[in-house]
C-alpha positions in Angstrom: -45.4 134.6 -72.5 -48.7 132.7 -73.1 -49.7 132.4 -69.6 -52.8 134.7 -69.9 -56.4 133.8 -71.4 -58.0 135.1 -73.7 -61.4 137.2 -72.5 -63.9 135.3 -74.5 -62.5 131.4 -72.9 -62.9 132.7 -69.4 -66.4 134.3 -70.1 -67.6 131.3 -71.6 -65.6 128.9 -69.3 -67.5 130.6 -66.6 -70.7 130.4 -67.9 -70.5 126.7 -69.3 -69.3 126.0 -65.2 -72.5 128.3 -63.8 -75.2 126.2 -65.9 -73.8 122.9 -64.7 -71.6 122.6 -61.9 -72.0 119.0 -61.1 -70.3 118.5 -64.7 -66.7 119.9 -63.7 -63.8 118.6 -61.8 -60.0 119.0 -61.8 -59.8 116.1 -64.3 -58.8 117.7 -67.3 -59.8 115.2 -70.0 -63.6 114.5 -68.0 -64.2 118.5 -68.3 -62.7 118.1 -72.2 -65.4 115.5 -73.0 -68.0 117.1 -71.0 -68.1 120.5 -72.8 -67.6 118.6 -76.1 -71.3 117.7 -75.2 -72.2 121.0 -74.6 -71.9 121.8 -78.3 -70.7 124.9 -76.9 -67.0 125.5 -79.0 -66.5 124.0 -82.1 -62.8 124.4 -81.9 -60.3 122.0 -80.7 -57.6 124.4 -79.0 -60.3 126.4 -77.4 -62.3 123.9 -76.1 -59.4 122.7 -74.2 -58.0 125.7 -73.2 -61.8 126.1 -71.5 -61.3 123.0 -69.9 -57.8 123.9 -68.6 -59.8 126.8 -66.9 -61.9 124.7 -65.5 -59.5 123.2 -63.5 -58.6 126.9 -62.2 -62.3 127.6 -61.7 -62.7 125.0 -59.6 -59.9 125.2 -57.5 -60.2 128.7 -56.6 -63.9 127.7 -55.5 -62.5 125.2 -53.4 -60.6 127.5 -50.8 
């Protein structure tokens, strides 16, 4: 159990990733510190859970 995101950090993983693009890679701790700068999450656990998303974003993109 645990595998599955909650509705609200996809939503807003997808919309942080739709405003910037360029921002994003598969490197977990650059997509960490980038939507730290965002302002966007105030919480620790969620913001990198979003940026663990990222990473899953971005791949499926890919291919």
């Amino acid at each position: 159990m645990g595998k599955i995101k909650h509705t609200f950090i996809k939503r807003g993983a997808r919309r942080i990733y739709e405003q910037s693009p360029g921002e994003f890679s598969t490197d977990f701790n650059k997509n960490k510190e980038a939507i730290k700068t965002k302002d966007v999450v105030e919480s620790k656990s969620i913001r990198n859970k979003m940026a663990g998303y990222m990473i899953k974003i971005i791949k499926n993109k890919q291919f």
